[in-house]
PyMOL Python script that loads the backbone (N, CA, C, O; Angstrom):
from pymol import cmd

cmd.read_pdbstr("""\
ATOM      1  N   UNK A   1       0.839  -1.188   0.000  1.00  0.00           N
ATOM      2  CA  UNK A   1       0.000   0.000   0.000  1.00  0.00           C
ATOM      3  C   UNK A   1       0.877   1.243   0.000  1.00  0.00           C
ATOM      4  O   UNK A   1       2.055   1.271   0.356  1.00  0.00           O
ATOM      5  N   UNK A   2       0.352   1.986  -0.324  1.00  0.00           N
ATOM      6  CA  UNK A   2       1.199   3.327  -0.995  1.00  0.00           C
ATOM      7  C   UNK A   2       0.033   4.421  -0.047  1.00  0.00           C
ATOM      8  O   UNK A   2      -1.189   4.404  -0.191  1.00  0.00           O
ATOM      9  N   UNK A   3       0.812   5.329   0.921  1.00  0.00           N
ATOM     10  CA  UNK A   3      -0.380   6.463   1.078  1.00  0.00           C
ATOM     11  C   UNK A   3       0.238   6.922   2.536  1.00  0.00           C
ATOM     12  O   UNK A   3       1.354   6.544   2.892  1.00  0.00           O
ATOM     13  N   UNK A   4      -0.576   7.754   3.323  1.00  0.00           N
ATOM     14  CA  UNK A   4       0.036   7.532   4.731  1.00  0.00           C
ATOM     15  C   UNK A   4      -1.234   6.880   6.027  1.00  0.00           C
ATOM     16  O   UNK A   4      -0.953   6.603   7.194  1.00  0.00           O
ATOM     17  N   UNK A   5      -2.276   6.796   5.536  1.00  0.00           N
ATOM     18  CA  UNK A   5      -3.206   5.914   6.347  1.00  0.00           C
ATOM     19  C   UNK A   5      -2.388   3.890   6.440  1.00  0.00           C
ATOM     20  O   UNK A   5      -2.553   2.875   5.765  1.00  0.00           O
ATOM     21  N   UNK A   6      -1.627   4.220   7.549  1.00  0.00           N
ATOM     22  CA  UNK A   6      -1.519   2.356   7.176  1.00  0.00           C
ATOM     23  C   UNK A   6      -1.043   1.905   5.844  1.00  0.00           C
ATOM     24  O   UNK A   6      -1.316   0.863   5.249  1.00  0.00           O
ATOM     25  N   UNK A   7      -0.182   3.014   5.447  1.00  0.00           N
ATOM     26  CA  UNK A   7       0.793   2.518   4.291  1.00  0.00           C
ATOM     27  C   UNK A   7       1.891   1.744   4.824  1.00  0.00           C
ATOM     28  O   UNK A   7       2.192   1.824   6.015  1.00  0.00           O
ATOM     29  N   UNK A   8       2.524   0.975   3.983  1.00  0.00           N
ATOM     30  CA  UNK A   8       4.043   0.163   3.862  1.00  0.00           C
ATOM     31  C   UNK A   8       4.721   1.193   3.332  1.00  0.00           C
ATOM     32  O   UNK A   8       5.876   1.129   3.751  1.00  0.00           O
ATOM     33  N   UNK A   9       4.535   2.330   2.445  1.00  0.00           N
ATOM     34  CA  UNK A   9       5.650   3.275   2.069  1.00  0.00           C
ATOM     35  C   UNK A   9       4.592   4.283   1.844  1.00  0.00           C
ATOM     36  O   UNK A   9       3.415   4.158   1.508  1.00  0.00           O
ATOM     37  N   UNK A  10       5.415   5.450   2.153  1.00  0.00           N
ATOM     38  CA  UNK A  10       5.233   7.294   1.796  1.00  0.00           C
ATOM     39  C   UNK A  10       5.975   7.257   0.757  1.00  0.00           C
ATOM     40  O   UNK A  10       6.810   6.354   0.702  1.00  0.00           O
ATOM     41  N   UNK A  11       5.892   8.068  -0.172  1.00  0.00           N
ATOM     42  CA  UNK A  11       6.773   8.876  -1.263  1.00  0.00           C
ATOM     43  C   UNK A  11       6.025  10.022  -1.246  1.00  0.00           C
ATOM     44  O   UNK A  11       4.820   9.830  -1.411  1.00  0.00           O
ATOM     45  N   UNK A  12       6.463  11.444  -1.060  1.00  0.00           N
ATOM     46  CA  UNK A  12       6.024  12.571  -1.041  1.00  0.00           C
ATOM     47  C   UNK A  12       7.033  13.613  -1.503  1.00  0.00           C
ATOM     48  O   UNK A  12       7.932  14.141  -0.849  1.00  0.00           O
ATOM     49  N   UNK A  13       6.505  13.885  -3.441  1.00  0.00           N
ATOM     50  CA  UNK A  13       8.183  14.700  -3.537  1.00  0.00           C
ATOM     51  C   UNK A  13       7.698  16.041  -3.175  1.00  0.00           C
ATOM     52  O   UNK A  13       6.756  16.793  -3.423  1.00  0.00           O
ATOM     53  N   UNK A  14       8.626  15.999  -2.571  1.00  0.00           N
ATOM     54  CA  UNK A  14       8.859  17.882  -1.665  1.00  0.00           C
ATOM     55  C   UNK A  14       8.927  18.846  -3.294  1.00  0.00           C
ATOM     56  O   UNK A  14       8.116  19.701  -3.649  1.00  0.00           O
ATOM     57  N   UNK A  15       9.912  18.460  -3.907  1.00  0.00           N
ATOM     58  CA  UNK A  15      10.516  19.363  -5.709  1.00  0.00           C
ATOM     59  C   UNK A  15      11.123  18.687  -6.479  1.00  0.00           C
ATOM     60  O   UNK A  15      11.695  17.617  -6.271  1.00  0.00           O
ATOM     61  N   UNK A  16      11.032  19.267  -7.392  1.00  0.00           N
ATOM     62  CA  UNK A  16      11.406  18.493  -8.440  1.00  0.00           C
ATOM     63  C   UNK A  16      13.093  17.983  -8.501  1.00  0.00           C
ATOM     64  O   UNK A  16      13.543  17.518  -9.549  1.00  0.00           O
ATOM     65  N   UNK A  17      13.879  18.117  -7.368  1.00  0.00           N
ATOM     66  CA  UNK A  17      14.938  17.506  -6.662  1.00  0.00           C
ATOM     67  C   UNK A  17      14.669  17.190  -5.713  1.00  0.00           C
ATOM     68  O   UNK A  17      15.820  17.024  -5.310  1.00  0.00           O
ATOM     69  N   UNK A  18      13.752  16.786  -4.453  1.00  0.00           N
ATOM     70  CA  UNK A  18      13.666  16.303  -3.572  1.00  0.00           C
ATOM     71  C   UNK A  18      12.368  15.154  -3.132  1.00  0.00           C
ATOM     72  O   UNK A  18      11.154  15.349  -3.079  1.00  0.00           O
ATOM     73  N   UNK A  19      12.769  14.533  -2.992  1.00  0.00           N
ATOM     74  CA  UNK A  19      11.554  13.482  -2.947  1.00  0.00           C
ATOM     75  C   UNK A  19      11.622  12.680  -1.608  1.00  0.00           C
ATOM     76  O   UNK A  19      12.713  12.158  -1.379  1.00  0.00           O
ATOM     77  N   UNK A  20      10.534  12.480  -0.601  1.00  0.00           N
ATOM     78  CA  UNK A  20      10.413  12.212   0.982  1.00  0.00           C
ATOM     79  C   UNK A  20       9.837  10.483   0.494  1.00  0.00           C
ATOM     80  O   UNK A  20       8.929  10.360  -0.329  1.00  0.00           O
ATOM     81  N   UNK A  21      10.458   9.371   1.079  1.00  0.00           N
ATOM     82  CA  UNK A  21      10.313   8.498   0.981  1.00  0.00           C
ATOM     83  C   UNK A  21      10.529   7.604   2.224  1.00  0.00           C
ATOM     84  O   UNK A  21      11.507   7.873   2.921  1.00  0.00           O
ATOM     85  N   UNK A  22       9.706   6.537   2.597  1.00  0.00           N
ATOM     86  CA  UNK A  22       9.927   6.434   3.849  1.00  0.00           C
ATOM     87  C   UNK A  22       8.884   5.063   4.090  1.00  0.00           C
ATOM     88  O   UNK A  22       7.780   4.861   3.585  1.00  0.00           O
ATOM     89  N   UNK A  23       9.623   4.252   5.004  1.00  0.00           N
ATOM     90  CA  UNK A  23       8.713   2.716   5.154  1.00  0.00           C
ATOM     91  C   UNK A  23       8.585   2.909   6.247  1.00  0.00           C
ATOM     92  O   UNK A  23       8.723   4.005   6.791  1.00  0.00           O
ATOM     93  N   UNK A  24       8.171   1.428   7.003  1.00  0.00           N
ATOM     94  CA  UNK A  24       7.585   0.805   8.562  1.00  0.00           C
ATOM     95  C   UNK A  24       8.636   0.218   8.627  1.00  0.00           C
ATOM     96  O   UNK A  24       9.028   0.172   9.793  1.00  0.00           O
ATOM     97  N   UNK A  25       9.488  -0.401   7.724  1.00  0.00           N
ATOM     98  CA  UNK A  25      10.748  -1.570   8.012  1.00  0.00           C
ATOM     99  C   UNK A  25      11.653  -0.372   7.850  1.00  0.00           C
ATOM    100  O   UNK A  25      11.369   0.699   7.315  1.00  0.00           O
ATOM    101  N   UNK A  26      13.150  -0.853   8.579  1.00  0.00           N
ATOM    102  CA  UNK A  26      14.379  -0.199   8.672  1.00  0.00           C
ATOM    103  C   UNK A  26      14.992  -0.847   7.524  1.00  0.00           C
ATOM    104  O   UNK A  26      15.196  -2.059   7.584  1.00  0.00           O
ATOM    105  N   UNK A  27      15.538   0.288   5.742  1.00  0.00           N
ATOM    106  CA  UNK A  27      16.105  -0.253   5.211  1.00  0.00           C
ATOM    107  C   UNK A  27      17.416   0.315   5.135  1.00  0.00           C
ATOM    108  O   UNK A  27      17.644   1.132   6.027  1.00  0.00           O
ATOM    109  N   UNK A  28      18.416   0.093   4.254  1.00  0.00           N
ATOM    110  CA  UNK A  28      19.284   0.761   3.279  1.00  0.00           C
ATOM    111  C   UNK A  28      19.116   1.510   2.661  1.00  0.00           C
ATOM    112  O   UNK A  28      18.231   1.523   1.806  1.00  0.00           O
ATOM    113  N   UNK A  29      20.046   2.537   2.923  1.00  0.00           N
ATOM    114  CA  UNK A  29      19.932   3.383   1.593  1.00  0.00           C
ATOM    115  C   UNK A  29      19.921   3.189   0.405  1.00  0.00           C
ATOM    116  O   UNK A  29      20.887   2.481   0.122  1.00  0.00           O
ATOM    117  N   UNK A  30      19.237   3.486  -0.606  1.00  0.00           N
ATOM    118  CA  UNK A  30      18.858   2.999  -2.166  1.00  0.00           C
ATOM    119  C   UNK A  30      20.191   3.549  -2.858  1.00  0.00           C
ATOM    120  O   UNK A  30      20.303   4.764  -2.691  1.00  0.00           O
ATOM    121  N   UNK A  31      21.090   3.050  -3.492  1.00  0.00           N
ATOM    122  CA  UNK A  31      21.715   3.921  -4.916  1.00  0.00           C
ATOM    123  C   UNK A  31      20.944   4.821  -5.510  1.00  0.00           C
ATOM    124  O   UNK A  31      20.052   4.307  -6.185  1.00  0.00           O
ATOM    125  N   UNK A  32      20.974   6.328  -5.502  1.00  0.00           N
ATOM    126  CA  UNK A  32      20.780   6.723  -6.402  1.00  0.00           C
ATOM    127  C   UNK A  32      20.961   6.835  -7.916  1.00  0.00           C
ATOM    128  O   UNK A  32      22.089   7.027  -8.369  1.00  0.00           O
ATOM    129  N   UNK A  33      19.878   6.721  -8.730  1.00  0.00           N
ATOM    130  CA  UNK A  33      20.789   6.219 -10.056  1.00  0.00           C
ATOM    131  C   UNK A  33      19.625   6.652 -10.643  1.00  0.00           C
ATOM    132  O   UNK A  33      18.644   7.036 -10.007  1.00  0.00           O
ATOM    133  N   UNK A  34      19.722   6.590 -12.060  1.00  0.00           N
ATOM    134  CA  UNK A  34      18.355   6.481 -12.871  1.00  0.00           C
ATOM    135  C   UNK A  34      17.385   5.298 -12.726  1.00  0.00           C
ATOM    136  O   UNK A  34      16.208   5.630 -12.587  1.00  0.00           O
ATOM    137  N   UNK A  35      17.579   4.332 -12.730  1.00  0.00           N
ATOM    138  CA  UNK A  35      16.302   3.401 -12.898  1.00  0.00           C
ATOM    139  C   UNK A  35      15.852   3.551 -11.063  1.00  0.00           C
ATOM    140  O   UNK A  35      14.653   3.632 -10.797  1.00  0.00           O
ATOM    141  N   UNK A  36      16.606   3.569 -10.222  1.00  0.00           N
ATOM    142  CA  UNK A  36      15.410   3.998  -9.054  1.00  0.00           C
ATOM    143  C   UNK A  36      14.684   5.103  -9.031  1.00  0.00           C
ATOM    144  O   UNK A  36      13.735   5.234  -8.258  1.00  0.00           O
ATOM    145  N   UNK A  37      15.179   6.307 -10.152  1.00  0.00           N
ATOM    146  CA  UNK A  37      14.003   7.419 -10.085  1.00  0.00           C
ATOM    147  C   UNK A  37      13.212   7.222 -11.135  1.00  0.00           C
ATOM    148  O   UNK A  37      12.123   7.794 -11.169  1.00  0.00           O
ATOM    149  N   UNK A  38      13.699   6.212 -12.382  1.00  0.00           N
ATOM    150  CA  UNK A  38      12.306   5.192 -13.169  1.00  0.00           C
ATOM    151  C   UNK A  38      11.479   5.010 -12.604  1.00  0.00           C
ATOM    152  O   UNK A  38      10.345   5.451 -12.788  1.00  0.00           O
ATOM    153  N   UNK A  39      12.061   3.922 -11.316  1.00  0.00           N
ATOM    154  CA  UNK A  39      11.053   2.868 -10.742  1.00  0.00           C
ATOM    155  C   UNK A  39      10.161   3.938  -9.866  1.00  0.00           C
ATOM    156  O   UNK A  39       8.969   3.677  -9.704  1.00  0.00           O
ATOM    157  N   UNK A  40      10.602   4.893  -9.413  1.00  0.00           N
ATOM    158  CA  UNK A  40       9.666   5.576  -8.426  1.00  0.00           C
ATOM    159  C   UNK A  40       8.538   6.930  -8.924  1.00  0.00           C
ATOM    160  O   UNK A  40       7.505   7.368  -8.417  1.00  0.00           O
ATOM    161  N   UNK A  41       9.452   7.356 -10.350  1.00  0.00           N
ATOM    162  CA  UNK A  41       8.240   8.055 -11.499  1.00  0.00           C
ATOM    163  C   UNK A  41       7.216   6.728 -11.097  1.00  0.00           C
ATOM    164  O   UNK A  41       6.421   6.858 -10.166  1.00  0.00           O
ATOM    165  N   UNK A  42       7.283   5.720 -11.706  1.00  0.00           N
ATOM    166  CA  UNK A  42       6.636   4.499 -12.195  1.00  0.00           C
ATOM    167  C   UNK A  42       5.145   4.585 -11.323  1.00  0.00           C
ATOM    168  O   UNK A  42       3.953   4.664 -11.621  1.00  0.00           O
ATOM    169  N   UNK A  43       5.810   4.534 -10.299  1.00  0.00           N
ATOM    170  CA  UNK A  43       5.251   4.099  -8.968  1.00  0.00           C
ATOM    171  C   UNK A  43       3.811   5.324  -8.973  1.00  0.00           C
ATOM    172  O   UNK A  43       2.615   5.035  -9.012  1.00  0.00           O
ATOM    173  N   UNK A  44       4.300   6.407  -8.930  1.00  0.00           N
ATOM    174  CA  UNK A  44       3.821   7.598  -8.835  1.00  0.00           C
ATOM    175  C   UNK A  44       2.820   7.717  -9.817  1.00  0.00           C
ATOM    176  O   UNK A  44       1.648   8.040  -9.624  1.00  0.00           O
ATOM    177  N   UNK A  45       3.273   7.480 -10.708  1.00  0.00           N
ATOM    178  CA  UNK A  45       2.513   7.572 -12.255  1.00  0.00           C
ATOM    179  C   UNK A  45       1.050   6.157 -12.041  1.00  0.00           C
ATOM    180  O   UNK A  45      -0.118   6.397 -12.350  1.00  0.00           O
ATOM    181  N   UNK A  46       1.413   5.107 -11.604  1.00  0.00           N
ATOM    182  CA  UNK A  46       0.720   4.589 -11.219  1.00  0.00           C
ATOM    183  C   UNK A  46      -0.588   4.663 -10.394  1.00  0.00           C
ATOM    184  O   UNK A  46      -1.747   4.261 -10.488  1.00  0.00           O
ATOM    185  N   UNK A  47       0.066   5.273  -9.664  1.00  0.00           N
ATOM    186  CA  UNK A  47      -0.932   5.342  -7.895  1.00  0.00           C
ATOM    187  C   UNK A  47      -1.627   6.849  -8.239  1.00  0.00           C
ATOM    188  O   UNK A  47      -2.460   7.246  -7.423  1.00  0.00           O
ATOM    189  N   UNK A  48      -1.406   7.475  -9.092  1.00  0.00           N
ATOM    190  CA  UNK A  48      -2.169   9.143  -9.614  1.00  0.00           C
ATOM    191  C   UNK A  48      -3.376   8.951  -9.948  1.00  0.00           C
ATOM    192  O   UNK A  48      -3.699   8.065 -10.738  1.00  0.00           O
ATOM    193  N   UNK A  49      -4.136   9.691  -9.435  1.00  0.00           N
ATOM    194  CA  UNK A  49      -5.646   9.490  -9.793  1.00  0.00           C
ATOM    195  C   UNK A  49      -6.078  10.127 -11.191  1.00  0.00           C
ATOM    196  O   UNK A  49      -6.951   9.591 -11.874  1.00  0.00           O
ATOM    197  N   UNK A  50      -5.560  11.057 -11.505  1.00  0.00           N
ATOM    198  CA  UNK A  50      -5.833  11.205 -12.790  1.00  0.00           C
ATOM    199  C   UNK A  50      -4.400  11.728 -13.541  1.00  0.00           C
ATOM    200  O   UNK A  50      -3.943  11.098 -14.495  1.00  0.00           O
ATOM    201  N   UNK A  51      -3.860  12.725 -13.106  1.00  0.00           N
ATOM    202  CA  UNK A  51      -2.486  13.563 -13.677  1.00  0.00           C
ATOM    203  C   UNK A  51      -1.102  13.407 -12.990  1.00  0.00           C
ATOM    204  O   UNK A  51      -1.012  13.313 -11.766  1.00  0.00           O
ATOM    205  N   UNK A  52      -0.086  13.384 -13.772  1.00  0.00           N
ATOM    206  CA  UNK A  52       1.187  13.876 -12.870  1.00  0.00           C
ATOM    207  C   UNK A  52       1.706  14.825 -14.163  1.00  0.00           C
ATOM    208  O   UNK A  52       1.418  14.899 -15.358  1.00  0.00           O
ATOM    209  N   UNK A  53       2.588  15.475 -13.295  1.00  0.00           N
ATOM    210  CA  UNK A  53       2.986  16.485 -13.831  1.00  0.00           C
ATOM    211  C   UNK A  53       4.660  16.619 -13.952  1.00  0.00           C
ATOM    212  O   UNK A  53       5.268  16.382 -12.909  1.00  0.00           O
ATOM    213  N   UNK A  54       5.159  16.844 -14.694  1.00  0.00           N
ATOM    214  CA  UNK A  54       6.663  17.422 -14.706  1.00  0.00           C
ATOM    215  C   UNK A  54       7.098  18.118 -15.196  1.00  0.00           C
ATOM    216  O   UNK A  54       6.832  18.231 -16.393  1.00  0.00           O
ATOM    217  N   UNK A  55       8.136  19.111 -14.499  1.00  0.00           N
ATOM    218  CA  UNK A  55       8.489  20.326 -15.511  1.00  0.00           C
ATOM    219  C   UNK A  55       9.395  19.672 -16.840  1.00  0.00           C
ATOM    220  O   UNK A  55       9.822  20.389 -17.745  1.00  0.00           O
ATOM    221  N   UNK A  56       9.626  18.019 -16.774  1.00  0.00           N
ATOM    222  CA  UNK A  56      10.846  18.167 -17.670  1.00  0.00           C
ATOM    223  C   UNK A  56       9.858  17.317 -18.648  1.00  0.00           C
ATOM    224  O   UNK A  56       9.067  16.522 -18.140  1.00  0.00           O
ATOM    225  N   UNK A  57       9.924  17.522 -20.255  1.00  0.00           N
ATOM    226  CA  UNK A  57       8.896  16.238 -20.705  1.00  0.00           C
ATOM    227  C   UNK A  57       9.111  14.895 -21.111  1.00  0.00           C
ATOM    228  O   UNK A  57       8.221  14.155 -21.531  1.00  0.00           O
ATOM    229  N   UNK A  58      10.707  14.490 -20.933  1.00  0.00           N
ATOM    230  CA  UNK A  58      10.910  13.672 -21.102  1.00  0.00           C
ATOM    231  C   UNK A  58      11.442  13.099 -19.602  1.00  0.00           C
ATOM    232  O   UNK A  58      12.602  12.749 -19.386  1.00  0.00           O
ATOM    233  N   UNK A  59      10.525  13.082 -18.775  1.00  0.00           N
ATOM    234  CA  UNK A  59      11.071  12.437 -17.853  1.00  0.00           C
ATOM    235  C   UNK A  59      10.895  10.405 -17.588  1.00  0.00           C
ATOM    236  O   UNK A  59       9.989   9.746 -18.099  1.00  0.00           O
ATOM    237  N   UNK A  60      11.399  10.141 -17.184  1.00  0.00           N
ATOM    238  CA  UNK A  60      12.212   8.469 -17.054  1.00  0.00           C
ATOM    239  C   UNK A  60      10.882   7.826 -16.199  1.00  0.00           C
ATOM    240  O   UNK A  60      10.206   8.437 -15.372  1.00  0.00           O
ATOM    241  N   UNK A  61      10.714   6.472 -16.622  1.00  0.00           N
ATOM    242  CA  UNK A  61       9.596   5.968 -16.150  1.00  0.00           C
ATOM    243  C   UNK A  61      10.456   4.227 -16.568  1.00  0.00           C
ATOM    244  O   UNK A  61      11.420   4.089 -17.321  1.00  0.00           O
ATOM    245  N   UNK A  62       9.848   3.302 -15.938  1.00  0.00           N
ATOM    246  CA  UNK A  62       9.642   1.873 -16.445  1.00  0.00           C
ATOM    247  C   UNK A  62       8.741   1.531 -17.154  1.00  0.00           C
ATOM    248  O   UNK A  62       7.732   2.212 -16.972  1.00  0.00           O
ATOM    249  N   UNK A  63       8.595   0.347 -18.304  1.00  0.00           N
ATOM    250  CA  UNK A  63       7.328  -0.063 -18.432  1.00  0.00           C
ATOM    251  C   UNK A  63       7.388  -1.447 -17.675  1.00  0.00           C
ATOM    252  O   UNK A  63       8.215  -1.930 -16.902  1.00  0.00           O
ATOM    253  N   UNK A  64       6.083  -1.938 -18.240  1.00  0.00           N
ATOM    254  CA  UNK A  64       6.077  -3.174 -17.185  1.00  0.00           C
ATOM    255  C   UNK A  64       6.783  -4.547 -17.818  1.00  0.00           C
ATOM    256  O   UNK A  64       6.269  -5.665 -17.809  1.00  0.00           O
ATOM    257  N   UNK A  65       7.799  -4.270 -18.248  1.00  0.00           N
ATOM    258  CA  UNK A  65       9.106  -5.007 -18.770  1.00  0.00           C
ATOM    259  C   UNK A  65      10.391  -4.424 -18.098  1.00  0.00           C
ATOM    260  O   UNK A  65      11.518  -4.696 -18.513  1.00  0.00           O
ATOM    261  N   UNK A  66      10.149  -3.606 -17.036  1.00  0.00           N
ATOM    262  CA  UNK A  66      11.074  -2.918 -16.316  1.00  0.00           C
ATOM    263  C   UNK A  66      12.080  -2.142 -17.613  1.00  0.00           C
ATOM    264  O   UNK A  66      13.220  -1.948 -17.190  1.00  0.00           O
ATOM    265  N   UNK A  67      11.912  -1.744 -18.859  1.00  0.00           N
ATOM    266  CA  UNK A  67      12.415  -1.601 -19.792  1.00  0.00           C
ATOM    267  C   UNK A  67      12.525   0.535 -19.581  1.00  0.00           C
ATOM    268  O   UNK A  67      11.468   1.166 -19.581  1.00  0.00           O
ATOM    269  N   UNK A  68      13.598   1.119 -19.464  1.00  0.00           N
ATOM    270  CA  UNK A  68      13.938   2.721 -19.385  1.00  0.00           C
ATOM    271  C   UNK A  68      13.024   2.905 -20.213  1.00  0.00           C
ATOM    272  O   UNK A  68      12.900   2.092 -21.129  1.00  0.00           O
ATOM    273  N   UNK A  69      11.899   4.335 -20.078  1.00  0.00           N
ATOM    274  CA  UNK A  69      11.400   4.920 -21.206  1.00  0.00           C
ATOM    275  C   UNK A  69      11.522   6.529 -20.755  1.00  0.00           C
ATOM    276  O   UNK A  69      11.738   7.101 -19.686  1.00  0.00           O
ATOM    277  N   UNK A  70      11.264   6.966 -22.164  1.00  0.00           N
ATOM    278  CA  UNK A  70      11.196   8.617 -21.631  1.00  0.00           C
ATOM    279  C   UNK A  70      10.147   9.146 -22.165  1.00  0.00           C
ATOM    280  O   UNK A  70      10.123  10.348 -21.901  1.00  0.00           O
ATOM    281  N   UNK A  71       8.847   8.658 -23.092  1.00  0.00           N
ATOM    282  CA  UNK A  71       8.298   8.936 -23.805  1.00  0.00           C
ATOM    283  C   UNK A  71       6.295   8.648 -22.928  1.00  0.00           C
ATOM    284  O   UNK A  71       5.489   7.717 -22.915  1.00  0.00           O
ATOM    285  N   UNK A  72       6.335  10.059 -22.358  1.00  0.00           N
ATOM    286  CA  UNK A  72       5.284   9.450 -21.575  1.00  0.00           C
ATOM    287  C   UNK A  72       3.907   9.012 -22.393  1.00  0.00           C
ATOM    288  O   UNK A  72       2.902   8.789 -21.718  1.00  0.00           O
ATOM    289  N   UNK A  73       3.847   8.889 -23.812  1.00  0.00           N
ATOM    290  CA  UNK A  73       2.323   9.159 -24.415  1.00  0.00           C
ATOM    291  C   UNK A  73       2.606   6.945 -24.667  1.00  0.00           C
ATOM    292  O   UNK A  73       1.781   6.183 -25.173  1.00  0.00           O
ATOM    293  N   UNK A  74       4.128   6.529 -24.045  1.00  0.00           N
ATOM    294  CA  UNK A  74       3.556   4.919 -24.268  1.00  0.00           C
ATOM    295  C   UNK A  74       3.032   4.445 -22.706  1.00  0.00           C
ATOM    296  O   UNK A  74       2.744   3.264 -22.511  1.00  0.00           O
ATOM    297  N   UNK A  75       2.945   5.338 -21.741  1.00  0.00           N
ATOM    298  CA  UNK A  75       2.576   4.763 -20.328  1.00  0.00           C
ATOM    299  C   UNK A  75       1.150   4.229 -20.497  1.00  0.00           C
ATOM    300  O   UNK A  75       0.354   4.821 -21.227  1.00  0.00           O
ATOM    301  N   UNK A  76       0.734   2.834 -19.660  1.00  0.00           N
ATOM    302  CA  UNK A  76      -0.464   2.870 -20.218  1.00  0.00           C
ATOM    303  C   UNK A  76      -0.736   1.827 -18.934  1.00  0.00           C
ATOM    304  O   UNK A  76      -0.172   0.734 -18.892  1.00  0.00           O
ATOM    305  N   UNK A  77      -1.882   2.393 -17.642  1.00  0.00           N
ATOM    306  CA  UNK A  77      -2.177   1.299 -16.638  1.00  0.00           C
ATOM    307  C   UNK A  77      -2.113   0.472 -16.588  1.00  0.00           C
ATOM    308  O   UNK A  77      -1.483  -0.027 -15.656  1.00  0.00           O
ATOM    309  N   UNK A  78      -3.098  -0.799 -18.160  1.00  0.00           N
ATOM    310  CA  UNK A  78      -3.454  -2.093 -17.851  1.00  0.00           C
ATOM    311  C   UNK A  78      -2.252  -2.742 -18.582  1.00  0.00           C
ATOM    312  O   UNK A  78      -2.599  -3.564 -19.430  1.00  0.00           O
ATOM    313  N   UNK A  79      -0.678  -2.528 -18.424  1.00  0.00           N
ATOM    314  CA  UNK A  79       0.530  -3.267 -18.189  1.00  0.00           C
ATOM    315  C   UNK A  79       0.663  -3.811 -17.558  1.00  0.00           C
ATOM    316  O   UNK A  79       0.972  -4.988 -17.745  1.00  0.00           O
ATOM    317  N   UNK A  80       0.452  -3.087 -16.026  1.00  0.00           N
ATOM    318  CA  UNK A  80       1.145  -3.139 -15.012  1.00  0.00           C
ATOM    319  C   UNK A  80      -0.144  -4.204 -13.853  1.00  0.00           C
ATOM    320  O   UNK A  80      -1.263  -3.715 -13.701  1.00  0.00           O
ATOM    321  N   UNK A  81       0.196  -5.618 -13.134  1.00  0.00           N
ATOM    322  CA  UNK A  81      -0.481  -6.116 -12.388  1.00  0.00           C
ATOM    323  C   UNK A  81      -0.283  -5.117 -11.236  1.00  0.00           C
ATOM    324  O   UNK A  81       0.851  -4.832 -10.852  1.00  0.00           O
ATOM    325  N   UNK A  82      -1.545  -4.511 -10.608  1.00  0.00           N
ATOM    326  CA  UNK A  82      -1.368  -4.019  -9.099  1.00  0.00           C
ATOM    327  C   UNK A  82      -1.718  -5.189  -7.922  1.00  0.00           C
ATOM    328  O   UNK A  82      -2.092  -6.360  -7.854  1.00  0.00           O
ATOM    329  N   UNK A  83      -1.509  -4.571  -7.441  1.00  0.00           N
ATOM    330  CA  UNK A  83      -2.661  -4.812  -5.267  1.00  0.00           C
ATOM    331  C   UNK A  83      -3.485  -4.347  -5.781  1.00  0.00           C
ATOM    332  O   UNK A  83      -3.285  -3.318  -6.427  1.00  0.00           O
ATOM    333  N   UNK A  84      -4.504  -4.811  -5.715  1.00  0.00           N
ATOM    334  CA  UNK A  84      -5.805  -4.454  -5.528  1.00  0.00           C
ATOM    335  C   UNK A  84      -6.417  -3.766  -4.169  1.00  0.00           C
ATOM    336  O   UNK A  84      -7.310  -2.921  -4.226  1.00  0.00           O
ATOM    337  N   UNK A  85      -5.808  -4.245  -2.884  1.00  0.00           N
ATOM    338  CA  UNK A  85      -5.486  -3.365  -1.535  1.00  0.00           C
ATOM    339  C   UNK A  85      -5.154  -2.237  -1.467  1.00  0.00           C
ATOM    340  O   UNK A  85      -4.950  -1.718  -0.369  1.00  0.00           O
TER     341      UNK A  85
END
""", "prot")
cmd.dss("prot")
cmd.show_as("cartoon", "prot")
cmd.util.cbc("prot")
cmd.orient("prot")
């Protein structure tokens, strides 16, 4: 679950350089790199009820082949299996 009611993780980006992320379990710090700010566009882009927004337009996403994209007009929900929770 994604949210802060009885979520397993927060993601809350503060700006478009800062992003608040945060579990219930004690982890490691992540590598910063590109495919973890893929995987966490991804995430975001996912869990949006209708829009996300970015100042940049080619910003980095996964598809559900975990495959780099930058091209947001191929994102498309029914790729991706969710939780239904």
């Amino acid at each position: 679950m994604v949210g802060f009611a009885n979520a397993e993780v927060i993601i809350y980006p503060l700006s478009r350089h800062v992003l608040l992320y945060g579990t219930r379990l004690q982890t490691s710090v992540a590598p910063l790199n590109e495919m973890l700010i893929a995987r966490l566009n991804t995430l975001m882009m996912l869990k949006a009820n209708e829009q996300v927004f970015s100042w940049k337009p080619d910003f980095c996403w996964l598809d559900h082949f975990e495959h780099y994209q930058t091209d947001w007009r191929l994102f498309a929900n029914d790729g991706f299996a969710l939780d239904a929770s």
